[in-house]
N, CA, C and O atoms as CSV, one atom per row, in Angstrom:
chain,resi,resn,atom,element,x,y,z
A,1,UNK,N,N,0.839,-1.183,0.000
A,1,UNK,CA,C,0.000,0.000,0.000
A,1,UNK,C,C,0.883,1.244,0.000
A,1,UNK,O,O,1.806,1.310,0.811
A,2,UNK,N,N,0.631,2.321,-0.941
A,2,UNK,CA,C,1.289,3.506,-0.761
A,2,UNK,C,C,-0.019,4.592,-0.428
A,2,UNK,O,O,-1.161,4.733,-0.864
A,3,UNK,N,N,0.974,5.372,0.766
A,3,UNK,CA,C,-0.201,6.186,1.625
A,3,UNK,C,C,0.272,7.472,1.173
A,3,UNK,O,O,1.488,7.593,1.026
A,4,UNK,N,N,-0.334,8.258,0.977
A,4,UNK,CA,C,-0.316,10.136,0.262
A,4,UNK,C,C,-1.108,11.087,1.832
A,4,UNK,O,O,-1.792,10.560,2.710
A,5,UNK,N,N,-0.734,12.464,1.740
A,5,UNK,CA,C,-1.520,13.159,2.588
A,5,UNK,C,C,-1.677,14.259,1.744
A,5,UNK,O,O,-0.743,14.708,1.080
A,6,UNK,N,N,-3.143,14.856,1.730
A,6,UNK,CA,C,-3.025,16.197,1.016
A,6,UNK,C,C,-3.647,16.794,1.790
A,6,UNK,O,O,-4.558,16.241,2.406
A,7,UNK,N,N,-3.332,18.088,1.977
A,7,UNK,CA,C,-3.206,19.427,2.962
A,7,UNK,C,C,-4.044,20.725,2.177
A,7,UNK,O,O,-3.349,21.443,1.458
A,8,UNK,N,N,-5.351,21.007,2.283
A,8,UNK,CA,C,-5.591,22.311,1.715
A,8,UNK,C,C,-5.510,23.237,2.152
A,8,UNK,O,O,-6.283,23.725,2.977
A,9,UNK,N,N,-4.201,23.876,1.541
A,9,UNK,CA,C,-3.630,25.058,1.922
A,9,UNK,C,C,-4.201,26.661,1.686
A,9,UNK,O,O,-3.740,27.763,1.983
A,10,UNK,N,N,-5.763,26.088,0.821
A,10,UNK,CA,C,-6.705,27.671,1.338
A,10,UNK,C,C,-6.960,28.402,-0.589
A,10,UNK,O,O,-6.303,27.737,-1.391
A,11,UNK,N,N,-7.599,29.323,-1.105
A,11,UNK,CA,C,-7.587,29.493,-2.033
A,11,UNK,C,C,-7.709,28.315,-3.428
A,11,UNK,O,O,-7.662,28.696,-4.597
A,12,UNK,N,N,-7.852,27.016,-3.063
A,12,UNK,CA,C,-7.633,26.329,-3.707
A,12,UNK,C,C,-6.686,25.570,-4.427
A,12,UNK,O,O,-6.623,25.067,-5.549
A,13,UNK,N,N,-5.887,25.656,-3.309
A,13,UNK,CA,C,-4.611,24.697,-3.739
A,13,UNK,C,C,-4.371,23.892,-2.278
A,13,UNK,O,O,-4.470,24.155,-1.079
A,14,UNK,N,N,-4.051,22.923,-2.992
A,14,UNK,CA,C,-3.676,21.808,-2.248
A,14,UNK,C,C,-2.075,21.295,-2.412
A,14,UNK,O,O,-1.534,21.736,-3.427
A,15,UNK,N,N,-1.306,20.495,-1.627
A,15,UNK,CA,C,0.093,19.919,-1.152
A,15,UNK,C,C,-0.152,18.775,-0.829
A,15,UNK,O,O,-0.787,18.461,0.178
A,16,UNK,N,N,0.473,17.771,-1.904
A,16,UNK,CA,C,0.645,16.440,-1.345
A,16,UNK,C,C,1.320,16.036,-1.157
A,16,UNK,O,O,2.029,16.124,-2.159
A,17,UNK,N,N,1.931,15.360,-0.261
A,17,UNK,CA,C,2.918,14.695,0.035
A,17,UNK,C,C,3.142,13.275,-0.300
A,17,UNK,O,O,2.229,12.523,0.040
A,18,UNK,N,N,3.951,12.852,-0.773
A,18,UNK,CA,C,3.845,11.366,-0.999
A,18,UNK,C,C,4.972,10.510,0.577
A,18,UNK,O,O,6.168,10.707,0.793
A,19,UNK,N,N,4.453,10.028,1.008
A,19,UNK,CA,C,4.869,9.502,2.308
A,19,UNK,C,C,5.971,8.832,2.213
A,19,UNK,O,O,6.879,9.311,2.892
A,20,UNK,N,N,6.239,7.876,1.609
A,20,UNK,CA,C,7.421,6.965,1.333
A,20,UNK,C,C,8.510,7.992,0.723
A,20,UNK,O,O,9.659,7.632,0.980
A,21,UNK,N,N,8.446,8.814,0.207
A,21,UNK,CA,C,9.604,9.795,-0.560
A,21,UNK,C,C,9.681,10.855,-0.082
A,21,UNK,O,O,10.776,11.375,0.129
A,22,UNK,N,N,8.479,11.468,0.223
A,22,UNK,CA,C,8.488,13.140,0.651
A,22,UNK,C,C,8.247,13.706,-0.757
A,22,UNK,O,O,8.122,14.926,-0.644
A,23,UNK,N,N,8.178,13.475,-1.518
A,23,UNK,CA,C,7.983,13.906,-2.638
A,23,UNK,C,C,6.487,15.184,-2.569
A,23,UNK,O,O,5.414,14.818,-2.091
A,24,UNK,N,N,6.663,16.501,-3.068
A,24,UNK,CA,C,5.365,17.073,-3.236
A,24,UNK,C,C,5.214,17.313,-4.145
A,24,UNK,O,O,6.155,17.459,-4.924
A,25,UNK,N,N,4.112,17.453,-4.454
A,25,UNK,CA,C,3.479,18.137,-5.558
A,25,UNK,C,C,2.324,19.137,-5.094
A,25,UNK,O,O,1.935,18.933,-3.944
A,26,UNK,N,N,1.904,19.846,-5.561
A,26,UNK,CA,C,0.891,21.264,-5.115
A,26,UNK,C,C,-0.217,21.455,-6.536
A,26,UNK,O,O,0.220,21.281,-7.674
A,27,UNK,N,N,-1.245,21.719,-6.354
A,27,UNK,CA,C,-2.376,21.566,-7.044
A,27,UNK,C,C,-2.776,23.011,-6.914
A,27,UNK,O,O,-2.395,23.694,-5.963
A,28,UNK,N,N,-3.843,23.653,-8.244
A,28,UNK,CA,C,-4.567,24.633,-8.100
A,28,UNK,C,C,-5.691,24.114,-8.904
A,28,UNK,O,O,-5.461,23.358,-9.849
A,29,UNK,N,N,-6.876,24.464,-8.597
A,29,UNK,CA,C,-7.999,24.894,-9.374
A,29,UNK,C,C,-7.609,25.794,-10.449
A,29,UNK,O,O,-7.162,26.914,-10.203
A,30,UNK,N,N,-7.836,25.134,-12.206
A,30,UNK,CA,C,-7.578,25.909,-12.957
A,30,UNK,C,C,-8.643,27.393,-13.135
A,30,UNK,O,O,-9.597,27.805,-12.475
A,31,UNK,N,N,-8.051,27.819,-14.154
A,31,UNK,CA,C,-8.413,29.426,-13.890
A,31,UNK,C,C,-10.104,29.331,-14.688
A,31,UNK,O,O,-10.650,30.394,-14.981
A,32,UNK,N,N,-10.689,28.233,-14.929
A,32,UNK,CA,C,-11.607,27.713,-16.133
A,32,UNK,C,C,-12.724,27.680,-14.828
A,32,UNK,O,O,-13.890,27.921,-15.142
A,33,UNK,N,N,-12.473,27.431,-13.563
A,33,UNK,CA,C,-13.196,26.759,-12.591
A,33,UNK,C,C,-12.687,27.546,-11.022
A,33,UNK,O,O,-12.277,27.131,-9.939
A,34,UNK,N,N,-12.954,28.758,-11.567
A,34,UNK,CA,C,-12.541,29.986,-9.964
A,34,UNK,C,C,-10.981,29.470,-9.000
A,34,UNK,O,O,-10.825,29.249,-7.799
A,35,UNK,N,N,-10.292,29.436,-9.839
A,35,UNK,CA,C,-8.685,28.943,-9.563
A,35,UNK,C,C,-7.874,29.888,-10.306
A,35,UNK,O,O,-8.201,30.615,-11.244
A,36,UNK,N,N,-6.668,29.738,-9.674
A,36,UNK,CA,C,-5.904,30.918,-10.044
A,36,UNK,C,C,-4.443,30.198,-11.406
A,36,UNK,O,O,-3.732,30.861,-12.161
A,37,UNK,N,N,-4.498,28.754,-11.223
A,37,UNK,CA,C,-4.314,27.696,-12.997
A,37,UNK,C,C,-2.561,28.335,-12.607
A,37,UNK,O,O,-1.814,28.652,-13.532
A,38,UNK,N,N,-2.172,28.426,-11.307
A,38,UNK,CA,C,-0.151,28.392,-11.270
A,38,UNK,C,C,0.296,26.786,-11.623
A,38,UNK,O,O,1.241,26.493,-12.355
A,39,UNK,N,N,-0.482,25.939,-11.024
A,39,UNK,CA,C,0.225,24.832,-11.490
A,39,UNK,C,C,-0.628,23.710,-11.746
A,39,UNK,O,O,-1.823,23.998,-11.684
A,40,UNK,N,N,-0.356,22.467,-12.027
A,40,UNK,CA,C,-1.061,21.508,-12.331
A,40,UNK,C,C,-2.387,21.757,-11.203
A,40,UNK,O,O,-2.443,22.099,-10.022
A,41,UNK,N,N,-3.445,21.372,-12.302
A,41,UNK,CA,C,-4.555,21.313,-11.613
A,41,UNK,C,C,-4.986,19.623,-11.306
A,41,UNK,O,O,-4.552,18.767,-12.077
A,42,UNK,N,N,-5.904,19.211,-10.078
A,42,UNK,CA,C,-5.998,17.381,-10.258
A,42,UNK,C,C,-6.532,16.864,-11.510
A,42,UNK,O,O,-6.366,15.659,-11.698
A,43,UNK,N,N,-7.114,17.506,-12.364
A,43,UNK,CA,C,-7.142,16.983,-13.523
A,43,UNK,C,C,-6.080,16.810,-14.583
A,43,UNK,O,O,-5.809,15.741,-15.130
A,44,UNK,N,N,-5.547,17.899,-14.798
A,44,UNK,CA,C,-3.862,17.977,-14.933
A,44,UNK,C,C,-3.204,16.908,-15.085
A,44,UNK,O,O,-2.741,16.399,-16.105
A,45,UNK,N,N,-3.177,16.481,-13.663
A,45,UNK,CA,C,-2.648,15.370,-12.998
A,45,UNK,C,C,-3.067,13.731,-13.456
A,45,UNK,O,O,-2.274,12.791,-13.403
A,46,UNK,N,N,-4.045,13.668,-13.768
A,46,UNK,CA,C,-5.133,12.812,-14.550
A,46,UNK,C,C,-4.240,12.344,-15.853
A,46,UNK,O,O,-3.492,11.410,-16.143
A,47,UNK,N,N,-4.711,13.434,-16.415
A,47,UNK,CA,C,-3.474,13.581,-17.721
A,47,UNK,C,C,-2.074,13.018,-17.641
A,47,UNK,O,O,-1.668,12.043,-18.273
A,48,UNK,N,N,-1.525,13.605,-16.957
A,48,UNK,CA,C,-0.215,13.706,-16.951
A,48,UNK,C,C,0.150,12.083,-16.296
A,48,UNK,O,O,1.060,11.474,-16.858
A,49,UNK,N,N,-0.457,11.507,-15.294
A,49,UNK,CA,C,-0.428,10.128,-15.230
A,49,UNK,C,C,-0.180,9.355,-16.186
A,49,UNK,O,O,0.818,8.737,-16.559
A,50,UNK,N,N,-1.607,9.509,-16.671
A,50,UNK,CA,C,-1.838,8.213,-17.922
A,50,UNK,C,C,-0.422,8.102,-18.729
A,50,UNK,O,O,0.321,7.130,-18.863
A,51,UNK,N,N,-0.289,9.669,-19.302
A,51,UNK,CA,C,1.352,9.548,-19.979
A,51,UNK,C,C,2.235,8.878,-19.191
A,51,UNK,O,O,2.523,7.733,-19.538
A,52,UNK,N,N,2.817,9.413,-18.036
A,52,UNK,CA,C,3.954,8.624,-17.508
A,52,UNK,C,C,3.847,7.096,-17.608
A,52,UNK,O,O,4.731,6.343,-18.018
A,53,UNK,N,N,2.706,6.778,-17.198
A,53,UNK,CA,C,2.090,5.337,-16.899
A,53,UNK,C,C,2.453,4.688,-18.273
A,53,UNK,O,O,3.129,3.667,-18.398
A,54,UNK,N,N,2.067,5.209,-18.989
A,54,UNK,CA,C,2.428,4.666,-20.552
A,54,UNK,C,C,3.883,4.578,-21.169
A,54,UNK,O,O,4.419,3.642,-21.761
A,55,UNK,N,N,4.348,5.804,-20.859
A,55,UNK,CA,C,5.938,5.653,-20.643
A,55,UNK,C,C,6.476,4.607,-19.793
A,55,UNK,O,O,7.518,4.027,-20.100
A,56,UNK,N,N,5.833,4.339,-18.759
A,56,UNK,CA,C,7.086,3.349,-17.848
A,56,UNK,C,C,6.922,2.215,-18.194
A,56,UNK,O,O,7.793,1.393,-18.480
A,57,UNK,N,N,5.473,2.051,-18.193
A,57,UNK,CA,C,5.029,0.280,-19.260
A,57,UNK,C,C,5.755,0.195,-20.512
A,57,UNK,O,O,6.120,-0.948,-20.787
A,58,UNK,N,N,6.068,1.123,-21.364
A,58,UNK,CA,C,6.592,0.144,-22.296
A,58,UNK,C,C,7.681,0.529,-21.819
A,58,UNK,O,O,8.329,-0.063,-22.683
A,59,UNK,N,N,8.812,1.213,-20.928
A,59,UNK,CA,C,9.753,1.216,-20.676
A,59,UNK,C,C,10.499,-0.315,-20.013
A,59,UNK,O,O,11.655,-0.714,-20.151
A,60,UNK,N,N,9.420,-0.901,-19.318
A,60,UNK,CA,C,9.639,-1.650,-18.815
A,60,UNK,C,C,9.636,-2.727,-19.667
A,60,UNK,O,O,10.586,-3.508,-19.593
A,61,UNK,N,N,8.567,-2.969,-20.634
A,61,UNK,CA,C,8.503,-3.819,-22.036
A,61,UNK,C,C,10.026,-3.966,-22.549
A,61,UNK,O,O,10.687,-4.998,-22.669
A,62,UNK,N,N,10.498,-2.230,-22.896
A,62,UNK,CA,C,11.195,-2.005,-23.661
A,62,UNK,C,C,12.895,-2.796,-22.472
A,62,UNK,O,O,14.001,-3.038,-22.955
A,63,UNK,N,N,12.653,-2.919,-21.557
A,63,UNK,CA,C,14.194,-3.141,-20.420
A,63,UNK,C,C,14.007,-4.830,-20.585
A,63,UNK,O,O,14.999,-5.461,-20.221
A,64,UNK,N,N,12.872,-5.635,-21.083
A,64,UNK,CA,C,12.556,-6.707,-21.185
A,64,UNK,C,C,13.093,-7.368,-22.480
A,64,UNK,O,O,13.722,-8.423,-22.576
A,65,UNK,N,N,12.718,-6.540,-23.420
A,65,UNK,CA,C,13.504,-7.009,-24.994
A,65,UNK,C,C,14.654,-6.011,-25.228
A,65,UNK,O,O,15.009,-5.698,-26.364
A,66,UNK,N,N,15.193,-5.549,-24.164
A,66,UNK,CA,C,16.355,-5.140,-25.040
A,66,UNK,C,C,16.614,-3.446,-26.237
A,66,UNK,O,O,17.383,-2.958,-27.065
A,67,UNK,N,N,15.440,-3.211,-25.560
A,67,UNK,CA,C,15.173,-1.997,-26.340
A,67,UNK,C,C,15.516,-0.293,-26.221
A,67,UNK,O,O,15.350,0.396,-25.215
A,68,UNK,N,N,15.870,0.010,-27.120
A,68,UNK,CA,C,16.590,1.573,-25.995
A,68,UNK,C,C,15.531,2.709,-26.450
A,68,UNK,O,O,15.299,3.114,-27.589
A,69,UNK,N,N,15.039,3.044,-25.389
A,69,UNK,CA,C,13.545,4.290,-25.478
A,69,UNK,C,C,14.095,5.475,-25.395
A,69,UNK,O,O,13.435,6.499,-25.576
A,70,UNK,N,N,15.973,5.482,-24.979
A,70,UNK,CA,C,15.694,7.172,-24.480
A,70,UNK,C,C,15.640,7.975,-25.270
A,70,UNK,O,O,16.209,7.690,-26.323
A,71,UNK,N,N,14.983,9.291,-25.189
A,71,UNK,CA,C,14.838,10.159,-25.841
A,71,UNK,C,C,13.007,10.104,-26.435
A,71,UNK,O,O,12.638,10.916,-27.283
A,72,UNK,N,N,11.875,8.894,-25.762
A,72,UNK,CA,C,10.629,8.795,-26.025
A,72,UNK,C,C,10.358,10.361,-25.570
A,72,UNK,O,O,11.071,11.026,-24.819
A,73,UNK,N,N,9.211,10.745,-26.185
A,73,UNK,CA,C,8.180,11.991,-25.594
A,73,UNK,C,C,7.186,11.549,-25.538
A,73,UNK,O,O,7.043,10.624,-26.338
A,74,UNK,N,N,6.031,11.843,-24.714
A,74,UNK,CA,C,5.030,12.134,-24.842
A,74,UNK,C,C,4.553,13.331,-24.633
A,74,UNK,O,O,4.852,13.834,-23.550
A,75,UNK,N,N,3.710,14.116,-25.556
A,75,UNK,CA,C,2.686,15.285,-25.070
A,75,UNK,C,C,1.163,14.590,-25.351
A,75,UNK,O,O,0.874,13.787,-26.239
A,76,UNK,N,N,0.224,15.201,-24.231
A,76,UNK,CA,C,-0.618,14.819,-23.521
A,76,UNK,C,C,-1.587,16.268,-23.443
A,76,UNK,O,O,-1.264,17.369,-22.997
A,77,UNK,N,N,-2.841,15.839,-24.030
A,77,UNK,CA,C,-3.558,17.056,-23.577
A,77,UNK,C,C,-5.146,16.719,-22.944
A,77,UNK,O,O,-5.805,15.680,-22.987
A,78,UNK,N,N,-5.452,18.065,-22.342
A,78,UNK,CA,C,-7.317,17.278,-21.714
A,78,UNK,C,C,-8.116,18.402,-22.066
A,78,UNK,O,O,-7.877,19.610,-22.084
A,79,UNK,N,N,-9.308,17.597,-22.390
A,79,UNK,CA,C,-10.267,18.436,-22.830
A,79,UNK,C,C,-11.264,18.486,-21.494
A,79,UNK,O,O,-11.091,17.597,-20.660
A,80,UNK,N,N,-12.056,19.248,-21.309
A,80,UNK,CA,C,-12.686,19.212,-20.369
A,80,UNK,C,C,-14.327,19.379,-20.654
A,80,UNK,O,O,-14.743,20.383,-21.231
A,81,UNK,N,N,-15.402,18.113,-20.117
A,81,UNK,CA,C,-16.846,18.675,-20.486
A,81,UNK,C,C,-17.761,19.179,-19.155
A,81,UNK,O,O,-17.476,18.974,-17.975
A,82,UNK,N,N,-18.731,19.767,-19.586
A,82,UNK,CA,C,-19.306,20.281,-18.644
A,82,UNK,C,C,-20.973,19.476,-18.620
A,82,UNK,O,O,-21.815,19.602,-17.731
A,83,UNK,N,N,-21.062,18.819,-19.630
A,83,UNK,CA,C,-22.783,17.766,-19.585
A,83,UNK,C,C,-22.298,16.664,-19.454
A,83,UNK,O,O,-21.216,16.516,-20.021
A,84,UNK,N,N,-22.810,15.573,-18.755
A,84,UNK,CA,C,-24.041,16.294,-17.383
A,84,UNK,C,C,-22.877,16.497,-16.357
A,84,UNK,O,O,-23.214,16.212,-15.208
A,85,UNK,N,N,-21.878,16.826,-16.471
A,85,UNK,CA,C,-21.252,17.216,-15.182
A,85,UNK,C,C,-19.901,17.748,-15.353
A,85,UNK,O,O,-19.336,17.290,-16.346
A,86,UNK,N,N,-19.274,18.523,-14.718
A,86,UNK,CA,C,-17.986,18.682,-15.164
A,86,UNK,C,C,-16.969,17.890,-14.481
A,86,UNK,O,O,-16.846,17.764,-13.263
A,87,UNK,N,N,-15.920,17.126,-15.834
A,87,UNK,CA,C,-15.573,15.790,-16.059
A,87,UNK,C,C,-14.300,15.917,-16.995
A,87,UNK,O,O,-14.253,16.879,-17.762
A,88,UNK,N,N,-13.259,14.991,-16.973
A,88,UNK,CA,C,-12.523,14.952,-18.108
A,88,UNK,C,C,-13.404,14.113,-19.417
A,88,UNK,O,O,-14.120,13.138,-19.188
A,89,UNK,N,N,-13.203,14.676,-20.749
A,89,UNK,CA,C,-14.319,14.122,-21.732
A,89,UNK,C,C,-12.728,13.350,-22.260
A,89,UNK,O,O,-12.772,12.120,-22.234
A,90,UNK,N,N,-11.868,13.742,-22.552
A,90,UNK,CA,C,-10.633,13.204,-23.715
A,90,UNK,C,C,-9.074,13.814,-22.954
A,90,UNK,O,O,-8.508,14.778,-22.440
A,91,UNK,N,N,-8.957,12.308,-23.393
A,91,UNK,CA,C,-7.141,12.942,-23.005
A,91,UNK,C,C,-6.636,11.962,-24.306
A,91,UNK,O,O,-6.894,10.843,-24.749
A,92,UNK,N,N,-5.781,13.069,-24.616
A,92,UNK,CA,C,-5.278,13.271,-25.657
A,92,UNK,C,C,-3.863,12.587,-25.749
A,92,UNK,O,O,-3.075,13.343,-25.181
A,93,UNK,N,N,-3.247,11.534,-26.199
A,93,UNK,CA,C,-1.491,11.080,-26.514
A,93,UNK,C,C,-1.048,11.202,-27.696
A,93,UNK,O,O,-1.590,10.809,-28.728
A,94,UNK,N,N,-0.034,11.758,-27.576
A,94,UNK,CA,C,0.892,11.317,-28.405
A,94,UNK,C,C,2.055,11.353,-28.741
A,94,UNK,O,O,2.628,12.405,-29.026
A,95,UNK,N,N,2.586,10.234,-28.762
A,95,UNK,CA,C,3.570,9.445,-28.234
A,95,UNK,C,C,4.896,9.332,-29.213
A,95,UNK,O,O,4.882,8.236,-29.774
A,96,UNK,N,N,5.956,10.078,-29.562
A,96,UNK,CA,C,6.815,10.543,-29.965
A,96,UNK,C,C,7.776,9.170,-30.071
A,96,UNK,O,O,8.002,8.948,-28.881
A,97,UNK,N,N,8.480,8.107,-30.853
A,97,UNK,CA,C,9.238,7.288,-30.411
A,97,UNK,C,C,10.840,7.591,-30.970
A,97,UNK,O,O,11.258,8.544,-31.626
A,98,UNK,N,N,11.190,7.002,-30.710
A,98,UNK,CA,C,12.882,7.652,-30.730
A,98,UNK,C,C,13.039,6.375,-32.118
A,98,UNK,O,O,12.122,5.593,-32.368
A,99,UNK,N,N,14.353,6.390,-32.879
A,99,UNK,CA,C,14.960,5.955,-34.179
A,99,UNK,C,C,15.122,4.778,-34.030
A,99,UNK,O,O,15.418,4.319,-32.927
A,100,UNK,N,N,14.993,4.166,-34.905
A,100,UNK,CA,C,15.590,2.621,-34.629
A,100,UNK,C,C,14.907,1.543,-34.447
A,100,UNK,O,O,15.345,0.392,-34.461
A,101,UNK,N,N,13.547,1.977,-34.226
A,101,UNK,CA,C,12.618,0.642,-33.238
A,101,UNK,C,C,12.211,0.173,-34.397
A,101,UNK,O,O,11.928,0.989,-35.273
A,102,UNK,N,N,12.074,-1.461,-34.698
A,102,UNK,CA,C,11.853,-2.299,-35.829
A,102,UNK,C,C,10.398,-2.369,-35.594
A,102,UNK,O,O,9.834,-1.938,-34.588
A,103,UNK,N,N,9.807,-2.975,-36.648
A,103,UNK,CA,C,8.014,-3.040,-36.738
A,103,UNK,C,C,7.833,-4.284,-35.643
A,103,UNK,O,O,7.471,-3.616,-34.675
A,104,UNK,N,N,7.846,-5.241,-35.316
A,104,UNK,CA,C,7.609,-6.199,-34.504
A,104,UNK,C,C,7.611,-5.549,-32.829
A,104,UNK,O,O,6.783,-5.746,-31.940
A,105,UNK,N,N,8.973,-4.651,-32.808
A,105,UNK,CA,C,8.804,-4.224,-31.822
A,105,UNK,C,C,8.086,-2.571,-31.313
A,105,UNK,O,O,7.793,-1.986,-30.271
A,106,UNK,N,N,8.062,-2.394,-32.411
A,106,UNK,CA,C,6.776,-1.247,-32.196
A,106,UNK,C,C,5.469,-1.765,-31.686
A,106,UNK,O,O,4.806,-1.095,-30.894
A,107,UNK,N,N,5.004,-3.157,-32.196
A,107,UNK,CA,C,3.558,-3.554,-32.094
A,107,UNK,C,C,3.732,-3.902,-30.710
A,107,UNK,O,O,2.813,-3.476,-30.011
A,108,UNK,N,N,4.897,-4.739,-29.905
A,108,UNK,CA,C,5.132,-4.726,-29.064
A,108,UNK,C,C,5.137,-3.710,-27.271
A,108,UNK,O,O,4.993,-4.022,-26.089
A,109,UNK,N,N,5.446,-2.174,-28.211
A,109,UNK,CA,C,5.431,-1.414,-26.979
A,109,UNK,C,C,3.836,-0.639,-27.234
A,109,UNK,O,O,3.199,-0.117,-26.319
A,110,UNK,N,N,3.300,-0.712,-28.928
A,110,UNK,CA,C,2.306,-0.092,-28.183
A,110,UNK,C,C,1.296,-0.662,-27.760
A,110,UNK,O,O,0.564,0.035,-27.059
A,111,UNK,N,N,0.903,-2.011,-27.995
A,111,UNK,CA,C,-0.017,-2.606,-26.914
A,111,UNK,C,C,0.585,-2.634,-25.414
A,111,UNK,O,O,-0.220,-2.757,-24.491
A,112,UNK,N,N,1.851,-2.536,-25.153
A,112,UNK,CA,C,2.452,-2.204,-23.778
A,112,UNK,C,C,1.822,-0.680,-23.181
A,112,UNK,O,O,1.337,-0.667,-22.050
A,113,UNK,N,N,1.852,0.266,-23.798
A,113,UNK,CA,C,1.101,1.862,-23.568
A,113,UNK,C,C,-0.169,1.568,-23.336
A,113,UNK,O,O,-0.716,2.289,-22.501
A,114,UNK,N,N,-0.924,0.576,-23.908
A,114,UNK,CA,C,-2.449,0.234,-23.840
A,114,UNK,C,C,-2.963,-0.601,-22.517
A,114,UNK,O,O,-4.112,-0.595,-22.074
A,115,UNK,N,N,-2.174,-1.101,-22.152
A,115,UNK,CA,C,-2.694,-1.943,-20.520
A,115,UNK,C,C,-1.983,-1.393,-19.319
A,115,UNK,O,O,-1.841,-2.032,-18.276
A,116,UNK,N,N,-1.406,0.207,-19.584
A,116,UNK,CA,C,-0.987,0.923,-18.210
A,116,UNK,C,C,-2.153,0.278,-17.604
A,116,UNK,O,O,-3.136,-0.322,-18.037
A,117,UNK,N,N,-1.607,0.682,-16.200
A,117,UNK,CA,C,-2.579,0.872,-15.136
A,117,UNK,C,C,-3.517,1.340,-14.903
A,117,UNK,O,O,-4.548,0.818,-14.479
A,118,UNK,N,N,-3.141,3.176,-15.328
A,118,UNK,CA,C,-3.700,4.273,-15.218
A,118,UNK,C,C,-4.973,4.259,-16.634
A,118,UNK,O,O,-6.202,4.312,-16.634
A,119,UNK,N,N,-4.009,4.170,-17.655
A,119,UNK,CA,C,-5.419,3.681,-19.059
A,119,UNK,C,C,-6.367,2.396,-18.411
A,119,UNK,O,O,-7.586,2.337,-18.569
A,120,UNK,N,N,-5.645,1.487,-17.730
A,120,UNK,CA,C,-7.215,0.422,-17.327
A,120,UNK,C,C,-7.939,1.168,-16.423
A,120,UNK,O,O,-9.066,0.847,-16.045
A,121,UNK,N,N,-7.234,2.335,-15.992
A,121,UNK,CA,C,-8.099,2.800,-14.023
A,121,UNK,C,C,-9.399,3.965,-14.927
A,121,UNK,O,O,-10.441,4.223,-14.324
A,122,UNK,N,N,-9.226,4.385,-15.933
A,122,UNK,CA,C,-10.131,5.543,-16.741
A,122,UNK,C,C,-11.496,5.278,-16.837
A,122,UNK,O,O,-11.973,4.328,-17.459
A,123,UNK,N,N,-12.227,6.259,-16.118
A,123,UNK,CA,C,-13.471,5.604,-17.227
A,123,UNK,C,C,-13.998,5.254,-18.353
A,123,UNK,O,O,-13.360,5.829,-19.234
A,124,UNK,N,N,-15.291,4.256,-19.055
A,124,UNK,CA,C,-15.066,3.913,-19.891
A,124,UNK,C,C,-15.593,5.319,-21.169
A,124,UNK,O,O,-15.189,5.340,-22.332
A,125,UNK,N,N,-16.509,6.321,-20.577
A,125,UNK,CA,C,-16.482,7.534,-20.675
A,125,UNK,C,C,-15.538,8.695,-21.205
A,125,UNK,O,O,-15.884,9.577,-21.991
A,126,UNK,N,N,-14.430,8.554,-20.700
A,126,UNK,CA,C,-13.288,9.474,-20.955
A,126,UNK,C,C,-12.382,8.709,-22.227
A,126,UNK,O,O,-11.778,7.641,-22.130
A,127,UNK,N,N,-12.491,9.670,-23.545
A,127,UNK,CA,C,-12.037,9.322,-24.173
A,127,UNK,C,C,-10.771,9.523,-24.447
A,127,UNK,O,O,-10.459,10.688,-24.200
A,128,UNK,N,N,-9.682,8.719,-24.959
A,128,UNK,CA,C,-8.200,8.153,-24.545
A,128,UNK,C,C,-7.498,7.988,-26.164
A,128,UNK,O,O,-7.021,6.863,-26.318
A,129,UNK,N,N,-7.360,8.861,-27.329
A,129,UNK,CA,C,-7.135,8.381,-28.168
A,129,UNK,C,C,-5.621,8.547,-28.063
A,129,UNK,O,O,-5.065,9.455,-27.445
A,130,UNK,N,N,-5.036,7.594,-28.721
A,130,UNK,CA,C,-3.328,7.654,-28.669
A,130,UNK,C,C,-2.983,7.452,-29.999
A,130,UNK,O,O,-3.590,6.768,-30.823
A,131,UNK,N,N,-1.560,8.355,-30.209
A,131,UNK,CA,C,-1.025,7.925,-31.741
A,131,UNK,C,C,0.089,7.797,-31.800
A,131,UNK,O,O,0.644,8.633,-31.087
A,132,UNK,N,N,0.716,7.201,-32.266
A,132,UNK,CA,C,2.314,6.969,-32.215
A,132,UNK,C,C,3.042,7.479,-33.505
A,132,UNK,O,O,2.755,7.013,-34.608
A,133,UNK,N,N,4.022,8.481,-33.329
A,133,UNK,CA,C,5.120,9.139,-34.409
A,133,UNK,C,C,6.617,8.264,-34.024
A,133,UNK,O,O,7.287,8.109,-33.003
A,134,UNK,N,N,6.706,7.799,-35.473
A,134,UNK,CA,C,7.903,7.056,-35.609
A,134,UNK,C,C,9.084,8.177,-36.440
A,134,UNK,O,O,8.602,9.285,-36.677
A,135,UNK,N,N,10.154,8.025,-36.763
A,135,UNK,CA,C,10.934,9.338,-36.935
A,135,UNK,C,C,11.344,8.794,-38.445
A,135,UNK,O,O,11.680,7.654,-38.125
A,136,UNK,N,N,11.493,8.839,-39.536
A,136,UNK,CA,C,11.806,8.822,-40.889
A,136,UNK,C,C,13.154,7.785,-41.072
A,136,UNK,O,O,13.638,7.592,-42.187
């Protein structure tokens, strides 16, 4: 089990701490939703998961066959809806791969990006399209 504490520090931002590391991170209500949008908002965060999550899975794919990722990107974006509720509607990937990777092992990492954690934890609601750029 990993245990978190978050602290609302007033105005709409929050401090979390991650317990095992100390690690923080700090949250605002974006400026879309009476927030003042300095830093990642928890939806933000939403976003920005799924990417990493997708990064480390096939990273980990990729430490399994032998494969060298560095230099992957992802940019990641969220749309936000407001019927019937306000919600993430789409998060957006796409997934930058570095030179070299052969076709067998492309098919390889991107069904690896597809069974993150964080992509199984989504609702089935929030739409998740991903695309992968290979380099010439």
């Amino acid at each position: 089990m990993v245990k978190m504490n978050v602290i609302y520090e007033g105005n709409l931002r929050c401090r979390m701490v991650h317990e095992q590391s100390g690690s923080i991170i700090l949250t605002d209500a974006p400026k879309d939703n009476m927030g003042k949008g300095e830093t990642f908002s928890p939806t933000d965060l939403v976003a920005a998961a799924l990417a990493s999550c997708m990064a480390t899975v096939m990273g980990i794919a990729a430490n399994r066959h032998n494969i060298d990722l560095k230099g992957l990107k992802i940019d990641v974006s969220k749309d936000m809806v407001t019927t019937p509720e306000r919600r993430i509607g789409t998060i957006r990937v796409d997934i930058y791969m570095p030179k070299g990777i052969v076709m067998d092992k492309r098919v390889l990492l991107e069904n690896s990006a597809h069974i993150c954690p964080v992509h199984k934890s989504l609702h089935p609601d929030v739409q998740t399209p991903v695309k992968f750029y290979y380099p010439d």
